[in-house]
MIROTOR-525374 format. One line per 3 residues: number of its first residue (from 0); for each residue x, y, z of C-alpha. Coordinates in pm, whole numbers, plus 32768, in hexadecimal, padded with zeros to 4 digits. Example, Ala and Ser with C-alpha at 12.3 -4.5 7.8 and 13.67 -1.06 7.14 Angstrom:
0 = 84CE:7E3E:830C  8557:7F96:82CA;
# end
This chain:
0 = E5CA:BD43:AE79  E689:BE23:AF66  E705:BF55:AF3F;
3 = E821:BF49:B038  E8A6:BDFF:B0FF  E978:BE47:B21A;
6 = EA58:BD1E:B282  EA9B:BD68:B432  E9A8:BDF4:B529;
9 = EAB0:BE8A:B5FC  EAE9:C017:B628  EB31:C075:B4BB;
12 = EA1C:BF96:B409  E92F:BFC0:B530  E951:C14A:B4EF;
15 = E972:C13D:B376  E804:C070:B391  E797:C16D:B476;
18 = E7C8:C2A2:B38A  E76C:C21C:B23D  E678:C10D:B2B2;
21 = E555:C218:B262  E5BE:C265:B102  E62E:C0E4:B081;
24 = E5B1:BF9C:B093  E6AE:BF0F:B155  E713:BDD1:B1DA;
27 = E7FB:BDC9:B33D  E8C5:BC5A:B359  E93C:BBF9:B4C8;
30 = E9E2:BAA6:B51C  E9DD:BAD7:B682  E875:BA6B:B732;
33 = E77A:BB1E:B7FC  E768:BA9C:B944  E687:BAD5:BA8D;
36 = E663:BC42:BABD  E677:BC95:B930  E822:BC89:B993;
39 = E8F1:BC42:B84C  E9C8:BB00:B88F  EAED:BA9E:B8B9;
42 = EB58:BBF4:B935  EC56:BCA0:B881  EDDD:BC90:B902;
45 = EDF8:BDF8:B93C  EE6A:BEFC:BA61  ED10:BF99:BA5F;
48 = ED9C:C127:BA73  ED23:C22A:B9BD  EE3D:C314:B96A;
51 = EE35:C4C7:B93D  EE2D:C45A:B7B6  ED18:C358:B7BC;
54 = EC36:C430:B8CD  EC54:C57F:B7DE  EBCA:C476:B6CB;
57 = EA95:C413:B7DB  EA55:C59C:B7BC  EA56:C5C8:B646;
60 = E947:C4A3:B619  E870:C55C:B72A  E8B7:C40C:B7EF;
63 = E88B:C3ED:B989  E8E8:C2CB:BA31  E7E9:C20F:BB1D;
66 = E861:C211:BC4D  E844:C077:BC63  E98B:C071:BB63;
69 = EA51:C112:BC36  EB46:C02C:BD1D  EBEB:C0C2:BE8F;
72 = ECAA:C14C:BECA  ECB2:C276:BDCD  EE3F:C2CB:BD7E;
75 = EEF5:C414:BD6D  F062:C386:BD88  F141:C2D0:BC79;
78 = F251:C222:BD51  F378:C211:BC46  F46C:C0F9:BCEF;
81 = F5B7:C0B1:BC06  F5F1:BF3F:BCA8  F741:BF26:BC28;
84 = F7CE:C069:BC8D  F735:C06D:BDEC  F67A:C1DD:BDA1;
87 = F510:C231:BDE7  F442:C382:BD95  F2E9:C3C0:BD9F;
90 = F234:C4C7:BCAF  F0E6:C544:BCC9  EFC8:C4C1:BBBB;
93 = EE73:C46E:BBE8  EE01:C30E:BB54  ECA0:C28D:BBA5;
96 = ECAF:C168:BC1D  EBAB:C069:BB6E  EB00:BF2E:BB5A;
99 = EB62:BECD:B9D6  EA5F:BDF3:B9D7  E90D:BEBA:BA3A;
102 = E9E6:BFC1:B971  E9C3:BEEF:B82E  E854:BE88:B874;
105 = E7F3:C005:B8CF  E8B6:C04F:B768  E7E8:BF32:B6B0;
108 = E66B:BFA9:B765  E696:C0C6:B6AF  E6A2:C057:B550;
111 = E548:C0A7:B4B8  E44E:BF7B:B4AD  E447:BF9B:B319;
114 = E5B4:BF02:B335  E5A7:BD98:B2F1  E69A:BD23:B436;
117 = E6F4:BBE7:B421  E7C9:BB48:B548  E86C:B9F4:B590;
120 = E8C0:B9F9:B419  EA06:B9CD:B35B  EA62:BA68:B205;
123 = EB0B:B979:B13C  EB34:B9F4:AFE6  EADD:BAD9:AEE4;
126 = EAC8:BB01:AD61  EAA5:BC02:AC8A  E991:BC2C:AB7A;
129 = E91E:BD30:AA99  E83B:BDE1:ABC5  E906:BD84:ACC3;
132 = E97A:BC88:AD95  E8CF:BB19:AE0E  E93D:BB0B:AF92;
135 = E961:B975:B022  E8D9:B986:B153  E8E0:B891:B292;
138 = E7C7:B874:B39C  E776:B770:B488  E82D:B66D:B3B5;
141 = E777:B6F5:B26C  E82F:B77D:B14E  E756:B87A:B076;
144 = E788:B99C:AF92  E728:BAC7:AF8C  E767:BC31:AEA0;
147 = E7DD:BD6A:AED1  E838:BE9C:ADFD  E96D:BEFB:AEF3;
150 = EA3F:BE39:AFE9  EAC0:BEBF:B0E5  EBEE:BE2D:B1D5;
153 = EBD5:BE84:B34C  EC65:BD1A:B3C3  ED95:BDBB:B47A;
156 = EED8:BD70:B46C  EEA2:BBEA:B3D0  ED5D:BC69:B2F1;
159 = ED1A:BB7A:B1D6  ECB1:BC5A:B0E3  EDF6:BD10:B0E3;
162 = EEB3:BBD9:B0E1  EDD3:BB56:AFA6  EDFB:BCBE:AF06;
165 = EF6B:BCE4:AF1D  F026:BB8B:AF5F  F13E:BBF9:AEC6;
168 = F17B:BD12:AFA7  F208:BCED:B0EE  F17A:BD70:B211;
171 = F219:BE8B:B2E0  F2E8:BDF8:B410  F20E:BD1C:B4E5;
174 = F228:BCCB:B651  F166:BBCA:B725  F0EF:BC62:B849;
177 = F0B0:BB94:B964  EFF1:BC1A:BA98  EF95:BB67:BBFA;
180 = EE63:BBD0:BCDF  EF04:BB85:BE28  EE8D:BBB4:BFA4;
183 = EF13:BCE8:C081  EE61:BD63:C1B6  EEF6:BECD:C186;
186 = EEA5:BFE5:C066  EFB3:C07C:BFB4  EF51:C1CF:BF6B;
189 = EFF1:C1AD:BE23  F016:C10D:BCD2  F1AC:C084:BCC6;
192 = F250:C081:BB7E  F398:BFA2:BB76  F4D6:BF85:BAC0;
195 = F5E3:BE89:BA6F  F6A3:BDF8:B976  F6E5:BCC1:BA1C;
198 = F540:BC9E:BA00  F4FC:BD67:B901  F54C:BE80:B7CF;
201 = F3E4:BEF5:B81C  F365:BF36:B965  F28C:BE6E:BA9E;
204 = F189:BEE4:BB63  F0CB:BEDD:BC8B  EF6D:BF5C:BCBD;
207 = EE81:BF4A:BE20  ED28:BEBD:BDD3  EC6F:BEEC:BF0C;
210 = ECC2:BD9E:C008  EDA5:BD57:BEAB  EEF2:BDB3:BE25;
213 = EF22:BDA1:BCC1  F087:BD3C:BC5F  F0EA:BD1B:BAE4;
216 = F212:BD5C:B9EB  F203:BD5F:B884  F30F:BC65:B823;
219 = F3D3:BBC7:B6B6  F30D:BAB9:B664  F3AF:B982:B675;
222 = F400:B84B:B766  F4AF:B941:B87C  F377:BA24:B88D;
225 = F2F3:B960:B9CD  F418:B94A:BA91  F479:BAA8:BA3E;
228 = F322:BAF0:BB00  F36B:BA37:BC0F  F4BA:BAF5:BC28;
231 = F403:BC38:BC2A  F310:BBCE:BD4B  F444:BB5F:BE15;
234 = F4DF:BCA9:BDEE  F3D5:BD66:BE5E  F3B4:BC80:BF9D;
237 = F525:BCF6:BFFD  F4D0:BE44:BFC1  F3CC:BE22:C0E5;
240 = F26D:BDE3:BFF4  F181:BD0E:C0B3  F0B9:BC40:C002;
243 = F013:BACD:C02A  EF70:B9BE:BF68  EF3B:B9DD:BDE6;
246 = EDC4:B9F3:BDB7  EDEB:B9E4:BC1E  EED9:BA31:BAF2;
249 = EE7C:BAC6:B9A9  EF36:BAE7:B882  EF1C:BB86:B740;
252 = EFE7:BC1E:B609  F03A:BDA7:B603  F0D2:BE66:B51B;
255 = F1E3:BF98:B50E  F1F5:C05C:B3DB  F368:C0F9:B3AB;
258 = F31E:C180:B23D  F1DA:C246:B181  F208:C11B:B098;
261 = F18F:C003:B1BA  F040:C0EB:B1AF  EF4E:C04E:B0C7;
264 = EDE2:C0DF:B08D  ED97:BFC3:AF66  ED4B:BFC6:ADFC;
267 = EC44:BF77:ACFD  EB26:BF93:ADEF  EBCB:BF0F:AF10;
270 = EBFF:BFEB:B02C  ECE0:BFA2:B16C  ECAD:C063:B289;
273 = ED33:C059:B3FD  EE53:BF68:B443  EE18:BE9F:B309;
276 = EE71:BFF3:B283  EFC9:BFF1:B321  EF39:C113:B3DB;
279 = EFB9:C0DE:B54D  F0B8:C1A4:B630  F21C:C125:B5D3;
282 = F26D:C1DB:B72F  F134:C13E:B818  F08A:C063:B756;
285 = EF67:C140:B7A4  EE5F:C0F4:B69F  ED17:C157:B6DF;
288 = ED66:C2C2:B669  EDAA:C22E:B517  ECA1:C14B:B51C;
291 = EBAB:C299:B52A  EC7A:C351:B459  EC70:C26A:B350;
294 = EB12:C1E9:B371  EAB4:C359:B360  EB9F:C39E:B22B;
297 = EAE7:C283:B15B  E982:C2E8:B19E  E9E2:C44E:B140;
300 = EA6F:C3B1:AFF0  E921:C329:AFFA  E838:C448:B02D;
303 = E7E9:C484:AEEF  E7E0:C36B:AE22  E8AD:C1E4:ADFD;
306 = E94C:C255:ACB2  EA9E:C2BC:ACF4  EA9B:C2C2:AE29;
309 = EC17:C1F6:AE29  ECBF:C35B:ADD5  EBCE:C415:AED5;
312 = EC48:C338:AFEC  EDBF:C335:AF95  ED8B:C4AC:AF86;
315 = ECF7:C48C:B105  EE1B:C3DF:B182  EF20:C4F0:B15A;
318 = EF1A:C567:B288  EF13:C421:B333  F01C:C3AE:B27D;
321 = F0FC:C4C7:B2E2  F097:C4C2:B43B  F113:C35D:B43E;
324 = F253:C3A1:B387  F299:C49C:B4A5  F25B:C370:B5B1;
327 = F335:C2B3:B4EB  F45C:C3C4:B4FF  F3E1:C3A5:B699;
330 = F3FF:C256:B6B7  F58A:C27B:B62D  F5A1:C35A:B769;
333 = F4EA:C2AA:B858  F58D:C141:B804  F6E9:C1BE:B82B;
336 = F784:C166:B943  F85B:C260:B95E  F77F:C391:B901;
339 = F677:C2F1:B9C8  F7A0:C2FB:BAE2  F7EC:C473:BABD;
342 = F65D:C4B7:BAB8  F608:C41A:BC16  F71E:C474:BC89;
345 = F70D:C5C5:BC3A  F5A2:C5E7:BD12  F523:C6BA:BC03;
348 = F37B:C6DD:BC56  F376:C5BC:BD33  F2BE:C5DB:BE47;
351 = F333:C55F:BFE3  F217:C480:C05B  F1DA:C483:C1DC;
354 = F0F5:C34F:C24B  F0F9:C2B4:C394  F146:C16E:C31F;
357 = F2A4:C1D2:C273  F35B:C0A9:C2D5  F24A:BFE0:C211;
360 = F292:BFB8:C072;
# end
């Protein structure tokens, strides 16, 4: 029997097997596959940058990154463009630019080898019993059980643990965002965050990727999502982008707590952590901070012993929890379009880029 089961291999279950996987029996669950290389597959739909809040996290787990995670070219600019309203401003913040990929494999090679990883394999179910719970489990076409004294949700923002644990309880907001790997022969030195209510309440992106630029947009689900995309991209042609064939498109579910209610750590020996949590950037979507922060919150609640550990880790989350309400009371701000109006327009620390290809989005 297990100790601990951790449902999600990605940065919050990865690192939550990483600090306790030492002091617990513990069982790590994966659905996506390990392919050539020891690369987790299918990659993850995600911007692969590393925000101020998620490097300061690298630093508190005494956490480097290899140098073959990181992607060209590095960024030091956020280009704010307001589509709509025809204004552009650039501010200065570093992101480092990554390879999610290798990033999530680095993550997962560091778990101890007394964690039980298991990947290419689908949690189906649980039940409860008197010593805990009896996990179905799917590999390879096989469906087996197995036991643990803890669960523990790290799925993301569709886990199945939380939706088995509370399927009463609505989720917070959730937005499908789509994201295209598409030729350019050019680098943008920086990462291009978009705006428009004709496309979206939320915001679009684009990100360079070495010969690649990333372009993406976190949409309302529903039938218009993919031609609301398509909208986007022709937009940023007539604003001068440059861009060829689509290589691939990913998709995937995110998340954008408004309220300290949509953040859920669990109950009765169920723990959620990371964006099965709620705990994501209502502002950015940025979520590996809170992926750490969580993950790290949890195995403190752990430290000592399993009992009671539920109160320990609600306890944890505090501060979290406040620092997303303040994002939240950001995001009101930032999603205004006429505060976000006065803001660019009033040039307040944004920086003047000079580059010898000015004429070129």
């Amino acid at each position: 029997m297990y100790d601990v089961a951790i449902v999600g291999a990605g940065p919050a279950g990865a690192t939550l097997a990483r600090l306790i996987g030492l002091r617990y029996r513990v069982l790590l669950i994966e659905k996506r596959r390990i392919e050539g290389g020891g690369m987790l597959a299918p990659p993850k739909c995600c911007g692969g940058l590393l925000a101020p809040d998620a490097q300061r996290m690298l630093s508190v787990l005494g956490l480097g990154l290899p140098k073959d995670v990181l992607e060209e070219p590095q960024l030091f600019v956020v280009k704010a463009v307001d589509l709509r309203q025809g204004l552009e401003r650039c501010y200065q913040r570093h992101y480092i630019n990554m390879d999610r990929q290798r990033f999530d494999h680095w993550l997962l090679s560091m778990v101890p080898s007394t964690v039980d990883v298991r990947t290419d394999c689908r949690f189906v179910s649980f039940a409860r019993d008197p010593d805990g719970f009896t996990l179905s489990l799917r590999q390879g076409g096989e469906l087996y059980t197995e036991r643990a004294r803890i669960l523990v949700g790290a799925g993301g923002a569709n886990c199945r643990v939380r939706r088995l644990l509370l399927p009463q309880r609505p989720y917070p907001a959730r937005y499908i965002a789509i994201q295209e790997w598409v030729e350019k022969d050019h680098n943008l030195p920086y990462f291009t965050s978009l705006f428009d209510r004709e496309i979206t309440d939320y915001y679009g992106w684009t990100i360079p990727k070495a010969n690649h630029l990333l372009i993406g947009a976190a949409l309302r689900p529903g039938r218009t999502a993919s031609a609301r995309f398509e909208l986007l991209k022709d937009k940023l042609r007539r604003l001068g982008f440059e861009f060829g064939r689509t290589l691939r498109r990913e998709g995937a579910y995110i998340v954008r707590p408004t309220r300290l209610a949509d953040v859920v750590p669990g109950s009765s020996r169920i723990a959620l952590i990371g964006e099965a949590a709620g705990a994501i950037s209502p502002s950015s979507a940025e979520g590996f901070s809170y992926a750490f922060r969580s993950a790290l919150a949890l195995a403190r609640a752990l430290h000592a012993t399993r009992d009671g550990f539920e109160k320990r880790y609600r306890d944890e989350l505090r501060l979290l929890r406040a620092n997303l309400l303040l994002k939240s009371w950001k995001s009101r701000v930032v999603f205004n379009p006429t505060l976000r109006k006065a803001i660019m327009k009033s040039g307040v620390q944004c920086v003047h880029m000079v580059a010898s290809q000015e004429g070129r989005a």
